[in-house]
Backbone atoms as SQL, in Angstrom:
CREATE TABLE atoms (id INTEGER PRIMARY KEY, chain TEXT, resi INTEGER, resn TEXT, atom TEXT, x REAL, y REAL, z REAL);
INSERT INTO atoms VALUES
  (1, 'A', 1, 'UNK', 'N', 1.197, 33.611, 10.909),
  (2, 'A', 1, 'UNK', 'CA', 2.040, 32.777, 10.071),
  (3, 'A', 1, 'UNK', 'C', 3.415, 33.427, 10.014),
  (4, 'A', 2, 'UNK', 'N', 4.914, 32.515, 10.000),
  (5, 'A', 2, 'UNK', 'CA', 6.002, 32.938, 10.119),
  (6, 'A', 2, 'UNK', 'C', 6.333, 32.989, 8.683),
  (7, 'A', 3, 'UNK', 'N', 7.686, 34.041, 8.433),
  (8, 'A', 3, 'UNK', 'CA', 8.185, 33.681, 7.395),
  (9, 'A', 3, 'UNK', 'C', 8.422, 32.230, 6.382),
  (10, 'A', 4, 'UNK', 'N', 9.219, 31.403, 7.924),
  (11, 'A', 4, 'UNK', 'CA', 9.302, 30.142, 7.574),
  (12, 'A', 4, 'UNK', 'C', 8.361, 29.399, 7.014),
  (13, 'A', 5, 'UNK', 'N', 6.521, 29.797, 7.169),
  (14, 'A', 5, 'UNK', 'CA', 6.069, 28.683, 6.500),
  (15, 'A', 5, 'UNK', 'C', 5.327, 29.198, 5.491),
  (16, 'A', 6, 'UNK', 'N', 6.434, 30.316, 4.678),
  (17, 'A', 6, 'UNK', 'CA', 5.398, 31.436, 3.538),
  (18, 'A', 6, 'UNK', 'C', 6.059, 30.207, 2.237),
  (19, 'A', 7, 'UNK', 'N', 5.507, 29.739, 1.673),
  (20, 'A', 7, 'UNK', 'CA', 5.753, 29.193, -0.007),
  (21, 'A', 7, 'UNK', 'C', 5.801, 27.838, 0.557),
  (22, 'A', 8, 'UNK', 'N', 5.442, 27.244, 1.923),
  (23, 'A', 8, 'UNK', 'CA', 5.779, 25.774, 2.411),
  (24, 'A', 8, 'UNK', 'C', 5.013, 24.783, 0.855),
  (25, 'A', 9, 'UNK', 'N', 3.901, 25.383, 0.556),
  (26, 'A', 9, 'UNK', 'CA', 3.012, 24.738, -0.242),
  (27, 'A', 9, 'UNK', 'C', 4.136, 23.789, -1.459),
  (28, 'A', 10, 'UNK', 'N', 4.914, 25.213, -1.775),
  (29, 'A', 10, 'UNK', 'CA', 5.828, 25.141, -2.832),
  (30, 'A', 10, 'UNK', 'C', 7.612, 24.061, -2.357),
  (31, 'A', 11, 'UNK', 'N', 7.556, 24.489, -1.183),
  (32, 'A', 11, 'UNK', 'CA', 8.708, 23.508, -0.877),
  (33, 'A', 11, 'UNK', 'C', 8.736, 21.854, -0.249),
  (34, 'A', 12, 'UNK', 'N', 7.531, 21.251, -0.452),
  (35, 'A', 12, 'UNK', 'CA', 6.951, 20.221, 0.155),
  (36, 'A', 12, 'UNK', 'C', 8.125, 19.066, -0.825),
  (37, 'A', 13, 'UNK', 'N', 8.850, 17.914, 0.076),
  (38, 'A', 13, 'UNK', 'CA', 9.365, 17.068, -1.324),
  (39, 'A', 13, 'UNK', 'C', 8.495, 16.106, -1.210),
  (40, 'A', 14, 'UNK', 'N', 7.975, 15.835, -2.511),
  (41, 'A', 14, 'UNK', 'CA', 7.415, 14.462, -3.173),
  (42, 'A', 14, 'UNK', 'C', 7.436, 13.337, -2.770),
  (43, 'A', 15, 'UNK', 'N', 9.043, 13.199, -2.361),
  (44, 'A', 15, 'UNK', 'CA', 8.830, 11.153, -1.631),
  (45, 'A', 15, 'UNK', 'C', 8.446, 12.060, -0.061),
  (46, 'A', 16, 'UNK', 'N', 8.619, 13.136, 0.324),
  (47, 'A', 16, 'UNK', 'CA', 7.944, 12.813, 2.215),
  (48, 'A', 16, 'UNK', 'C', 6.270, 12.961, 1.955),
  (49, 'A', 17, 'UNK', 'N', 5.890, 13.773, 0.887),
  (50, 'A', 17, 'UNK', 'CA', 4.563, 13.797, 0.316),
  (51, 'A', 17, 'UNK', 'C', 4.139, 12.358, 0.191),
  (52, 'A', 18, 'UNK', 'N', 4.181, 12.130, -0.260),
  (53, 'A', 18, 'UNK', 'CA', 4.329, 10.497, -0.715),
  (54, 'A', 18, 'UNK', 'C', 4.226, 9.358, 0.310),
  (55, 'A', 19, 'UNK', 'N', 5.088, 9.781, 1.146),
  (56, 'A', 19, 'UNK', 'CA', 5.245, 8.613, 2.408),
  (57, 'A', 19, 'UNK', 'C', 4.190, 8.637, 3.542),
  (58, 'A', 20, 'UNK', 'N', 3.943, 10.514, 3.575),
  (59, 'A', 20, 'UNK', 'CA', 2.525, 10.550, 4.230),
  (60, 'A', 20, 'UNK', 'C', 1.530, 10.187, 3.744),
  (61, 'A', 21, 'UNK', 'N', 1.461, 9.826, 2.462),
  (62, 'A', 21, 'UNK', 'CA', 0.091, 9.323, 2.042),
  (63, 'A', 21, 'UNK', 'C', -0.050, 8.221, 1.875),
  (64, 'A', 22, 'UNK', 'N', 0.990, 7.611, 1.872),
  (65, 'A', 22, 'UNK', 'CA', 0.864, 5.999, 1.812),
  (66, 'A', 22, 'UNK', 'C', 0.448, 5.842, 3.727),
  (67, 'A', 23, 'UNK', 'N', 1.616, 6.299, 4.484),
  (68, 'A', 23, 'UNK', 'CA', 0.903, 5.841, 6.213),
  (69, 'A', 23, 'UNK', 'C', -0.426, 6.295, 6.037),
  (70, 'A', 24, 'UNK', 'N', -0.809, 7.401, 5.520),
  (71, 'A', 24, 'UNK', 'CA', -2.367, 7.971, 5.881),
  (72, 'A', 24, 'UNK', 'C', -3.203, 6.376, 5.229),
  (73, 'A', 25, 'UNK', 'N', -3.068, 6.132, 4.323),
  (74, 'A', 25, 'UNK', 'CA', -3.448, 4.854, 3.562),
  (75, 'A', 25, 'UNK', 'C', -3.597, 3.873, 4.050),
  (76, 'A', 26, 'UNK', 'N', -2.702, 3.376, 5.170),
  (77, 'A', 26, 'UNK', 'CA', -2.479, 2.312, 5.930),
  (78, 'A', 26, 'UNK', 'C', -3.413, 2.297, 6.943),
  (79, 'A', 27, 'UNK', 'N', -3.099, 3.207, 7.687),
  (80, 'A', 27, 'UNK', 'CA', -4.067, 3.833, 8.637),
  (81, 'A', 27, 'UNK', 'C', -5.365, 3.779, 8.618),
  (82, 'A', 28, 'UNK', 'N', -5.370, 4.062, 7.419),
  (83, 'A', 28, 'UNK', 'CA', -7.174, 4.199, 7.307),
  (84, 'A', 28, 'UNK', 'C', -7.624, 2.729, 6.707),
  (85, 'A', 29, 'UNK', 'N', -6.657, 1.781, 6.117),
  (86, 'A', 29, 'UNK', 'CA', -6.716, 0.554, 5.456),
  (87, 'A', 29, 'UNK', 'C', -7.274, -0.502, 7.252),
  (88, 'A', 30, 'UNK', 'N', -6.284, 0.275, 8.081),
  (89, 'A', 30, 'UNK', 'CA', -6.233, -0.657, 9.605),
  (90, 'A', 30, 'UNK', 'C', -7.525, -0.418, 10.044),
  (91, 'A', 31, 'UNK', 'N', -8.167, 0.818, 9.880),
  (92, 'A', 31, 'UNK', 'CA', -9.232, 1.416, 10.527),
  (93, 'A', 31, 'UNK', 'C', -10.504, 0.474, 9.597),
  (94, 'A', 32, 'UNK', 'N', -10.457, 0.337, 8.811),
  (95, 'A', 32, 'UNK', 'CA', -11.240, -0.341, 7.452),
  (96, 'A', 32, 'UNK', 'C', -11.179, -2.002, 8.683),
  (97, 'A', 33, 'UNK', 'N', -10.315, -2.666, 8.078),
  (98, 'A', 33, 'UNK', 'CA', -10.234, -3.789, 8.943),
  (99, 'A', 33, 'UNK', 'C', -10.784, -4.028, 10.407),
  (100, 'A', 34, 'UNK', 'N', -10.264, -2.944, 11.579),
  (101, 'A', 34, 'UNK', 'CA', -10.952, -3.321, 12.509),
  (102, 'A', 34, 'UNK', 'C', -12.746, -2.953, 12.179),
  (103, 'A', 35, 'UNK', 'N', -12.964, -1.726, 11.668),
  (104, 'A', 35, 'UNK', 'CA', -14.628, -2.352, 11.456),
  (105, 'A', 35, 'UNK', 'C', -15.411, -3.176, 10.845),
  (106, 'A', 36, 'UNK', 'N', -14.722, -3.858, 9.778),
  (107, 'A', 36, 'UNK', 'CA', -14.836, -4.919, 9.639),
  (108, 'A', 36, 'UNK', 'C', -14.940, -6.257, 10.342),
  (109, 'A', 37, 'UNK', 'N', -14.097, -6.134, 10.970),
  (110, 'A', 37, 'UNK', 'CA', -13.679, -6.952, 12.833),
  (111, 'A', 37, 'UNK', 'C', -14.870, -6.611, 13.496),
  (112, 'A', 38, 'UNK', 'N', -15.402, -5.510, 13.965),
  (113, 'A', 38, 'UNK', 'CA', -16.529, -5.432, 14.955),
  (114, 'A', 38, 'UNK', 'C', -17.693, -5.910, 14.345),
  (115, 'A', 39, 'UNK', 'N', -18.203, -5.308, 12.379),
  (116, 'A', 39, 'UNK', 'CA', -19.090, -5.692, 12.409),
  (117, 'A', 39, 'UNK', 'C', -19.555, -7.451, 12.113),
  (118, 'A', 40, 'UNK', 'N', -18.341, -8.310, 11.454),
  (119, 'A', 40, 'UNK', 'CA', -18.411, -9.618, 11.635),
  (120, 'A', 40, 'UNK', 'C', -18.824, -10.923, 13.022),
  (121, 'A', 41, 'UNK', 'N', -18.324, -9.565, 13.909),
  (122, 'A', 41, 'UNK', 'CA', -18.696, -10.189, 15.373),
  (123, 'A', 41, 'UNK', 'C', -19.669, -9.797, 15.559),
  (124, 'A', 42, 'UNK', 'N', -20.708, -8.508, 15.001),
  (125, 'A', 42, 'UNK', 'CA', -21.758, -8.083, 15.179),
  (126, 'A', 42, 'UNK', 'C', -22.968, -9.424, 14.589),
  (127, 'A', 43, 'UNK', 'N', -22.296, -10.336, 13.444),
  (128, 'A', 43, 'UNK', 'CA', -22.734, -10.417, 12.761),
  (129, 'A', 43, 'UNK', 'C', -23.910, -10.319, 11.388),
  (130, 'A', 44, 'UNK', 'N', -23.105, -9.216, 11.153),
  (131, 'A', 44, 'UNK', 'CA', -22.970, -8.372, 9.653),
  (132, 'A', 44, 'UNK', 'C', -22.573, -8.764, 8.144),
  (133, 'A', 45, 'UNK', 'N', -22.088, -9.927, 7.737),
  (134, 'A', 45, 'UNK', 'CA', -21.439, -10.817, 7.241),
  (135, 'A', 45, 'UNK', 'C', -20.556, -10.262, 6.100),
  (136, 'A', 46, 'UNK', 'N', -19.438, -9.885, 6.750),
  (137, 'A', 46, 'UNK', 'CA', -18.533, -9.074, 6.274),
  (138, 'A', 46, 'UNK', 'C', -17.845, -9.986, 6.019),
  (139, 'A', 47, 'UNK', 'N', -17.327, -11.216, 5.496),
  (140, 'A', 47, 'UNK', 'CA', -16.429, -12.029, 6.081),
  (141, 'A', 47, 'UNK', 'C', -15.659, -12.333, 4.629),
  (142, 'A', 48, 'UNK', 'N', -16.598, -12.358, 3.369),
  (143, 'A', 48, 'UNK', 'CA', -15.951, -11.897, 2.142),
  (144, 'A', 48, 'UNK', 'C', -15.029, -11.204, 1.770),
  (145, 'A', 49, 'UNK', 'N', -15.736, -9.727, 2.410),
  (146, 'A', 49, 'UNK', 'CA', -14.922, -8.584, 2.028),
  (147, 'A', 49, 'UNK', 'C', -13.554, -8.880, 3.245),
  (148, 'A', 50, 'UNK', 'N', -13.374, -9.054, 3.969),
  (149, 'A', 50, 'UNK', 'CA', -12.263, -9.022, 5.316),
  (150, 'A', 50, 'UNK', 'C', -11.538, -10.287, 4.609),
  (151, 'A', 51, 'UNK', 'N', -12.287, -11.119, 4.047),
  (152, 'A', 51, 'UNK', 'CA', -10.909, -12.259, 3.320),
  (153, 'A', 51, 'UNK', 'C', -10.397, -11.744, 2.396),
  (154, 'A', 52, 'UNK', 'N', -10.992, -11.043, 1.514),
  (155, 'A', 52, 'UNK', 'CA', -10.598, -9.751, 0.758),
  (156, 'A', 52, 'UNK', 'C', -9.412, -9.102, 0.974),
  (157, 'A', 53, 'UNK', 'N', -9.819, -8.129, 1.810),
  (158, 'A', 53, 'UNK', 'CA', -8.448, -7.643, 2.554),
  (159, 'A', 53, 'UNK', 'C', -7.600, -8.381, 3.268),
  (160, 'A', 54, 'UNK', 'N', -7.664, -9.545, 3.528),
  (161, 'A', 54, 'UNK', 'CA', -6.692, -10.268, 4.525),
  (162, 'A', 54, 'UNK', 'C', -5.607, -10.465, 3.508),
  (163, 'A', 55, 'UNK', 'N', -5.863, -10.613, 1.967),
  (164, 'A', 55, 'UNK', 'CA', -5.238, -10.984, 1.377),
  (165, 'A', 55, 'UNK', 'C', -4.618, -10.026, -0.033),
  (166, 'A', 56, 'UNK', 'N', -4.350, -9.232, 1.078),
  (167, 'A', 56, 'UNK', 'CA', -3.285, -8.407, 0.061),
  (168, 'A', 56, 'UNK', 'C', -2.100, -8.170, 0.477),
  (169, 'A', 57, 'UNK', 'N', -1.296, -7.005, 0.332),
  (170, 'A', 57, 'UNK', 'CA', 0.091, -6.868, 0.855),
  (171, 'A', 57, 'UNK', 'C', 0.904, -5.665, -0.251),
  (172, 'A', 58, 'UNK', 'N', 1.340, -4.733, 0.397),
  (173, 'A', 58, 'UNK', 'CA', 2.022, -3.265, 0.500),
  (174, 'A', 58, 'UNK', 'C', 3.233, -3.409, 0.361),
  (175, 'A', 59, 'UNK', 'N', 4.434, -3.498, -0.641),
  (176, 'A', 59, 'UNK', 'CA', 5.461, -3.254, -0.753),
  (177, 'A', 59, 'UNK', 'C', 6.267, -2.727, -1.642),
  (178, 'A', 60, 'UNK', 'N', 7.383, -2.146, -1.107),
  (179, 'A', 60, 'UNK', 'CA', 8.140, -1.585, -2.889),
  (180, 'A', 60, 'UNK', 'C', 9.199, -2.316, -3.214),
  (181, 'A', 61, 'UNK', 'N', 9.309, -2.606, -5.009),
  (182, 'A', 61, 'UNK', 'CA', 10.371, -3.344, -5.289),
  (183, 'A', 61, 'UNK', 'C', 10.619, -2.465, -6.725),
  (184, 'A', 62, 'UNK', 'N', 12.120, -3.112, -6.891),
  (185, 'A', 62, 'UNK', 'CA', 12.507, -2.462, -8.012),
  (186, 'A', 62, 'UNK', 'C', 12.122, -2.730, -9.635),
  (187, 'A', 63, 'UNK', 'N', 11.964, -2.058, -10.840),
  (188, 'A', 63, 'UNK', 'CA', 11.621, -2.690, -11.978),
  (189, 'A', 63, 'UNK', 'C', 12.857, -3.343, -12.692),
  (190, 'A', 64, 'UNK', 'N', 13.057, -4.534, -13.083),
  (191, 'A', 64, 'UNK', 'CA', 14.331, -5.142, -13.010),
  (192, 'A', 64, 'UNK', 'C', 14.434, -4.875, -15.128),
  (193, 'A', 65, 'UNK', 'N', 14.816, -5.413, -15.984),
  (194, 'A', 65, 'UNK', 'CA', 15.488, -5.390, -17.221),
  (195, 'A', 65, 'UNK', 'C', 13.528, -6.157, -17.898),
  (196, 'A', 66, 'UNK', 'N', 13.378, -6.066, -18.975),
  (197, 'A', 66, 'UNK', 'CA', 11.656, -6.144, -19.562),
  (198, 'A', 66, 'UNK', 'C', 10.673, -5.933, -18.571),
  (199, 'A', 67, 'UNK', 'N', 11.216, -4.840, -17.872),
  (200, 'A', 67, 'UNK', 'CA', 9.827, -4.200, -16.706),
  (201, 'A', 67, 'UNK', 'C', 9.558, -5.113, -15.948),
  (202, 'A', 68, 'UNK', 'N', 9.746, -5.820, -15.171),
  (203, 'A', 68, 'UNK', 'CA', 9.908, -7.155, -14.397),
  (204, 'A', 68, 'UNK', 'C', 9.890, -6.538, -12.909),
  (205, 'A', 69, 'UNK', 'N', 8.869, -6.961, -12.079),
  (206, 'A', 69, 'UNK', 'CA', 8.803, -6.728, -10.747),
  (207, 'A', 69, 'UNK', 'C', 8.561, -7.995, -10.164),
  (208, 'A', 70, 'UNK', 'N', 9.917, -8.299, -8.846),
  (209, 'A', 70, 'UNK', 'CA', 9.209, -9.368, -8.036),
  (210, 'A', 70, 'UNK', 'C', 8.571, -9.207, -7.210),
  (211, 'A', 71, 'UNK', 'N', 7.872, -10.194, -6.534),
  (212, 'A', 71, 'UNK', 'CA', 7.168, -9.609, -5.088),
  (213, 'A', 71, 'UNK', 'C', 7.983, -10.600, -4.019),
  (214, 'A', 72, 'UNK', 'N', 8.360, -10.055, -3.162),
  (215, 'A', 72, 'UNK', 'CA', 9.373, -10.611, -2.089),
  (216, 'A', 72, 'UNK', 'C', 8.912, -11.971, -1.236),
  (217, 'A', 73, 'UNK', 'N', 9.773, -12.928, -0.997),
  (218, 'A', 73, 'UNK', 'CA', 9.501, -14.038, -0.556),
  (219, 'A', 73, 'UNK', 'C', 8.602, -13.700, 0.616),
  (220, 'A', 74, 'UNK', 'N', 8.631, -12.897, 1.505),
  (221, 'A', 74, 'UNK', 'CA', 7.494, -12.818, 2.488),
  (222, 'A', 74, 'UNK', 'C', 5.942, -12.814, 2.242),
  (223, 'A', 75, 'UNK', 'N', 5.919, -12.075, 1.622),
  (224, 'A', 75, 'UNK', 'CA', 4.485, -11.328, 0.900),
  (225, 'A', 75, 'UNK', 'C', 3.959, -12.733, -0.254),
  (226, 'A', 76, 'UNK', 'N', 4.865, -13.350, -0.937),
  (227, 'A', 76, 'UNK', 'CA', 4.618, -14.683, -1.633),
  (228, 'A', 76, 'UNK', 'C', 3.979, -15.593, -0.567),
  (229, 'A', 77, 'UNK', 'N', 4.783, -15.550, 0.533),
  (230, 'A', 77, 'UNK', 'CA', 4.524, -17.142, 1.665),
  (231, 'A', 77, 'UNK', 'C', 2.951, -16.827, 2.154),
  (232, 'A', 78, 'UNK', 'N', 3.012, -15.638, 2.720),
  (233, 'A', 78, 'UNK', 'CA', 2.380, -14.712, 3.633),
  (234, 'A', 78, 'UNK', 'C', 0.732, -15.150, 2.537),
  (235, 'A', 79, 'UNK', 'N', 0.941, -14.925, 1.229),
  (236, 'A', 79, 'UNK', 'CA', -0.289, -14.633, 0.023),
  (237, 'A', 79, 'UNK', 'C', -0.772, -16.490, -0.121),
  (238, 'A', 80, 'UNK', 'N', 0.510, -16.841, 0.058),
  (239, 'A', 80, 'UNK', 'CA', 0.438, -18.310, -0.860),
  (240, 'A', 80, 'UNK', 'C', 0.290, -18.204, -2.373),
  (241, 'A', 81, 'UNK', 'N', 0.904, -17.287, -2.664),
  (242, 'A', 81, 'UNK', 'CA', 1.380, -17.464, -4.053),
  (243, 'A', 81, 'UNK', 'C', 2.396, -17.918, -4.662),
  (244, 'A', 82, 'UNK', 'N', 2.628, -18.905, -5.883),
  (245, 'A', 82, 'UNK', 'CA', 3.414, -19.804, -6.336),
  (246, 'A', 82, 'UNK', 'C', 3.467, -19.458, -7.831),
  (247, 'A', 83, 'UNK', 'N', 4.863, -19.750, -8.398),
  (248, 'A', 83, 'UNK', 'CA', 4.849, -19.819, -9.600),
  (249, 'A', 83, 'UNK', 'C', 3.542, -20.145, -10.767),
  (250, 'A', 84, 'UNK', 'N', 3.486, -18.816, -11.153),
  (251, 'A', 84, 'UNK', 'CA', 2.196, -19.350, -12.291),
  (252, 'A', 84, 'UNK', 'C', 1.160, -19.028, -11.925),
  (253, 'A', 85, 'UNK', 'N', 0.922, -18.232, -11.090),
  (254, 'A', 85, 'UNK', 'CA', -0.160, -17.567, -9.829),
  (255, 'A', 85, 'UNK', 'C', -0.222, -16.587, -10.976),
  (256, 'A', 86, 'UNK', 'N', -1.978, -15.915, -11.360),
  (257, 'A', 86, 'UNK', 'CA', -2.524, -15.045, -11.639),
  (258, 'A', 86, 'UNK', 'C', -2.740, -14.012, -10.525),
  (259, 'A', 87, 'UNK', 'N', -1.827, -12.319, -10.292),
  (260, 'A', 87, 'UNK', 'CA', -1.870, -11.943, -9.494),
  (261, 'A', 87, 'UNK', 'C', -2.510, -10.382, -10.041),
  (262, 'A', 88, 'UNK', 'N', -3.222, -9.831, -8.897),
  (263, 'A', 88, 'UNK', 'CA', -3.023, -8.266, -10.036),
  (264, 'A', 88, 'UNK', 'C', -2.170, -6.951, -8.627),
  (265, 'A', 89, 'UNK', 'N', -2.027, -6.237, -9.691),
  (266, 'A', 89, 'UNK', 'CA', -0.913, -5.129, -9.228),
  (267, 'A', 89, 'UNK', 'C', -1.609, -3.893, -9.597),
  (268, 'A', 90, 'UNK', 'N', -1.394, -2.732, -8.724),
  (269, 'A', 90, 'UNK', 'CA', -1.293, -1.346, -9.131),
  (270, 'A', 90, 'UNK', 'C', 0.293, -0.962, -8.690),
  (271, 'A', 91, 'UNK', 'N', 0.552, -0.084, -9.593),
  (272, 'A', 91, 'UNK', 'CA', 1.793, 0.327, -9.558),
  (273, 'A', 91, 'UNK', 'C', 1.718, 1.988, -9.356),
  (274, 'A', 92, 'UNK', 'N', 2.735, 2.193, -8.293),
  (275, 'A', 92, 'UNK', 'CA', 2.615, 3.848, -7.961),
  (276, 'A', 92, 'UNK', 'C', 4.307, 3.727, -8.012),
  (277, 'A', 93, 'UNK', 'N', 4.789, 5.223, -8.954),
  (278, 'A', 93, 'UNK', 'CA', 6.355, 5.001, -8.770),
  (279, 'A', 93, 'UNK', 'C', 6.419, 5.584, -7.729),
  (280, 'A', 94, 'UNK', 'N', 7.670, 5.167, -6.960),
  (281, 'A', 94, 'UNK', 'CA', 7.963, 6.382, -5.832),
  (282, 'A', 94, 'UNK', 'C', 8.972, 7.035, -6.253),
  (283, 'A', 95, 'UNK', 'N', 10.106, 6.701, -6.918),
  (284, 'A', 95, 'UNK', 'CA', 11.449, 7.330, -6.816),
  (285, 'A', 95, 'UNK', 'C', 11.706, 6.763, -8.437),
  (286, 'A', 96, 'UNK', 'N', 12.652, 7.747, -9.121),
  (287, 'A', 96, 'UNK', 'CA', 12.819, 7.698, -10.554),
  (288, 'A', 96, 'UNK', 'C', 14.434, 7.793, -10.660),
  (289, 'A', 97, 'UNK', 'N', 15.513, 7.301, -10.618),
  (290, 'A', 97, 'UNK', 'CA', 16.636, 6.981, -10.899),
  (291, 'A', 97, 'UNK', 'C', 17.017, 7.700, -12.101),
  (292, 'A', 98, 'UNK', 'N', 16.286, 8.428, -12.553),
  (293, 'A', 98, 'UNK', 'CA', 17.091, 8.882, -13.959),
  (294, 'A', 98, 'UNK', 'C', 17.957, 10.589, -13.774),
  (295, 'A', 99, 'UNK', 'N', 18.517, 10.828, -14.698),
  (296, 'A', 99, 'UNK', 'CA', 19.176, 12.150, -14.832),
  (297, 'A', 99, 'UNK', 'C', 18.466, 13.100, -15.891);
């Protein structure tokens, strides 16, 4: 081990922390899907759970004035969600704007 990677533990930043774990997430979300894919063709009757997942969607938006998040016209069209749509959310912050 070099100098360079003595305290790495300690110098890691948070949003690249962060960004790897969201791709690792994805990744393994894609990997989820295609076996899902093989075993539906296996027929396995996965086809619940894979509409399941067909129908979600990954993005970041900002919290606007009474905590207000939109979800972007793509991800709306993409969902078929419309005004008045019961939707649910987890929220992960990434980045904090404050001083």
């Amino acid at each position: 081990m070099t100098d360079e990677n003595d305290g790495a533990a300690w110098s890691v930043n948070p949003l690249e922390a962060f960004q790897q774990a969201s791709e690792q997430a994805t990744r393994q979300q894609q990997q989820f899907v295609q076996s899902l894919l093989a075993g539906e063709s296996a027929g396995n009757g996965f086809g619940s759970q894979l509409d399941a997942v067909s129908r979600t969607a990954t993005f970041k938006t900002r919290v606007q004035s009474g905590g207000r998040i939109s979800i972007p016209d793509a991800e709306r069209e993409a969902l078929d969600i419309e005004e008045g749509d019961i939707v649910q959310t987890i929220v992960v912050p990434v980045k904090r704007n404050r001083e």
